[in-house]
N, C-alpha and C positions, 0 to 999 in steps of 0.2 A: 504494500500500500504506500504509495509516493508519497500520500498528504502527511502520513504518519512517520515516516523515515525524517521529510522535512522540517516537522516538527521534534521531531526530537536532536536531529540535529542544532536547531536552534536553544536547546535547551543546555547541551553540551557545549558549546559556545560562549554562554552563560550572560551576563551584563556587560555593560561599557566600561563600569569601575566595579571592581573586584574588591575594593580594599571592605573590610569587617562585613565581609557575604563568604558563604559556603556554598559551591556549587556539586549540589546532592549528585549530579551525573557527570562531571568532573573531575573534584577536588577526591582528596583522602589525607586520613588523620589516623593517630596513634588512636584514637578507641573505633577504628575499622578493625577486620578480621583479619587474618593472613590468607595469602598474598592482598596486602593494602592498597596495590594499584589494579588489583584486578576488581576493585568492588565499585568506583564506579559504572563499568560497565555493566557489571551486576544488577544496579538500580536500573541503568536504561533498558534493561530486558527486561525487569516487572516492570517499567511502565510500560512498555510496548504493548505487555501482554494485556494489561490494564484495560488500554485502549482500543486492541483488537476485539478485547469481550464485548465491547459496546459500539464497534464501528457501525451495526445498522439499527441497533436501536436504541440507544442514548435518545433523551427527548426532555431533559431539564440537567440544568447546570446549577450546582451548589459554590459560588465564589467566595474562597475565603481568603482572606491577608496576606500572610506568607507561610513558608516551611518552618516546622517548628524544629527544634533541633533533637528533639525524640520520634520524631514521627517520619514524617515525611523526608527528612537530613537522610535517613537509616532505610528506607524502601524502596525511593525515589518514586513514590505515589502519596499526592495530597492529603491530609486526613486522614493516615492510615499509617500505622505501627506495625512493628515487628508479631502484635502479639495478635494485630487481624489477620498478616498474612501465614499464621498458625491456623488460627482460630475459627476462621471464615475464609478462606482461603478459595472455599468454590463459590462465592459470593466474590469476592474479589477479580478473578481471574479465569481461564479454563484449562492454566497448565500450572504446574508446580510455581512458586515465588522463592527467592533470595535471599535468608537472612543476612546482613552482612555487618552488623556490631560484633566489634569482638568478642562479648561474652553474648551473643544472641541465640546459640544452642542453647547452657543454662539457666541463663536468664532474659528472654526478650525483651527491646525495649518495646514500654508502654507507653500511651499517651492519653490523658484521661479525654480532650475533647472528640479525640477517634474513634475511640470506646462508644461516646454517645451517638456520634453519627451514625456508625453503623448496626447500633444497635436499634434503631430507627428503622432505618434501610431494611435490616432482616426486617425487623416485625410487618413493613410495607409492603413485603416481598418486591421492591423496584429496585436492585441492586444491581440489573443492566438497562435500566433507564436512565440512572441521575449519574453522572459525570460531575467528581471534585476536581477544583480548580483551585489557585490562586493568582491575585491581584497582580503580584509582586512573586513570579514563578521560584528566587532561589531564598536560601536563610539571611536572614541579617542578624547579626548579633552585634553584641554590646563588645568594644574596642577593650584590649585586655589591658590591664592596670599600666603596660610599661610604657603604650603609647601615649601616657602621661595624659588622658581624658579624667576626668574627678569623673569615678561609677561610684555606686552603692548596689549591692549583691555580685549575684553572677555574671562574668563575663567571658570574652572569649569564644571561640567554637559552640560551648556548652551552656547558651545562653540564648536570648530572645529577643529580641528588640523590635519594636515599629518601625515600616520601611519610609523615607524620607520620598515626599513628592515625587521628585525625580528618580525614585527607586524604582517606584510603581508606574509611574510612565510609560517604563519600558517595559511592561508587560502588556503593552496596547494591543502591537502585534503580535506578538509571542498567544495573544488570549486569538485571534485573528484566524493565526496556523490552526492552534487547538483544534477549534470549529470545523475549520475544513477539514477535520480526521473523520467527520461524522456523515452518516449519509441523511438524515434529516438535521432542519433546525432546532439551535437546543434554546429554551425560556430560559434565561439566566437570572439567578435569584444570590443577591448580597447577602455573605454573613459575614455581619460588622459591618463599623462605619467605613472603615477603610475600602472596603471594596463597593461599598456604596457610593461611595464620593468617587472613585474612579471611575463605576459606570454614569453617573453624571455627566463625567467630562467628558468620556468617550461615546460621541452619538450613534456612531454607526452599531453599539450593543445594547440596546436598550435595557432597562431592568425590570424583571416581574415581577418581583416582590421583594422585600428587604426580612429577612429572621436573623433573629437577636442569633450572636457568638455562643457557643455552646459556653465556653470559657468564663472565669469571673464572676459567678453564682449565675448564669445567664440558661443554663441546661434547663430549668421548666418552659422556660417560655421560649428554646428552639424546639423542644419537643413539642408545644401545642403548635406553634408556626410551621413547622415541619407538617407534621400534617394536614394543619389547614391549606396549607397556601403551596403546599410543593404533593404532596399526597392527593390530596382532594381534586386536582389536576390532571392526575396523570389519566 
């Protein structure tokens, strides 16, 4: 599938400034698996396969902010942990998936807001309908102590941060490709502000509905919005 090849090579590629971003299909680091440069490609084969399960009938878009550095950093699929591509794994995919953290045999990485999406998903049974996404395709995290930024908590690779305007920008086209991987069009629905405010600016993708972030005590109210506005649709 061309549209899909092209898209992920643009993902591999990654942004314009690299500097405090981790590029999930790219980059590698000391808590990958061994051989540590074989696991981005790793990541790019579960998404591939991600988005071949859905190539003809994906039919709504769940837009979230960016990669978080438990989830998606470790899969290279949005919203989705080490311990869904255990766990749910044929809700996922249609072929085997990658763990690729270095301790991901005994212990997987987890991510609590992944957990609730797809716990969603199953009970909807739309798990080759809805396509995750984000605003801002790679991680950003918080600059590590030495390059002299005043943080408070975590930082580093192993940390989080909100993408900067211009971070999310660049995920205009990048969201562009995606689309063309599908063979219908998909209703794209914002979770969080962040991705809200993007489809804003970005005319050419309209938004269907905006659901609260699962994150931040916000999980009952995507779980009713989920269903109302993205379920009750399909």
């Amino acid at each position: 599938m061309p549209a899909i090849q092209r898209f992920l090579g643009l993902l591999e590629a990654g942004p314009r400034d690299s500097s405090c971003v981790f590029n999930p299909w790219s980059d590698h680091d000391e808590r990958d698996r061994a051989p540590r440069r074989a696991t981005p490609g790793l990541r790019i084969e579960n998404m591939q396969a991600y988005l071949e399960a859905r190539h003809a009938s994906a039919r709504v878009m769940l837009l979230g902010e960016a990669p978080s550095h438990r989830g998606c950093r470790f899969t290279g699929i949005p919203f989705c942990s080490e311990v869904e591509l255990l766990h749910k794994r044929a809700l996922v995919a249609k072929r085997p998936l990658a763990l690729t953290s270095r301790e991901g045999d005994a212990k997987p990485m987890s991510e609590r807001s992944a957990a609730i999406i797809w716990d969603e998903i199953e009970r909807a049974g739309c798990a080759r309908e809805v396509v995750l996404w984000n605003a801002f395709p790679w991680h950003p995290y918080r600059a590590p102590a030495a390059a002299g930024e005043a943080t408070v908590g975590p930082c580093g690779p192993a940390s989080n941060r909100k993408p900067r305007l211009p971070e999310v920008d660049q995920g205009r086209g990048i969201l562009q490709a995606m689309l063309a991987c599908f063979t219908h069009p998909l209703a794209i629905h914002a979770v969080g502000k962040v991705a809200e405010d993007a489809l804003r600016r970005w005319d050419e993708t309209p938004c269907a509905g905006y659901v609260r972030h699962p994150s931040m005590g916000g999980e009952s109210r995507f779980r009713a919005q989920f269903r109302e506005q993205v379920v009750g649709r399909l």
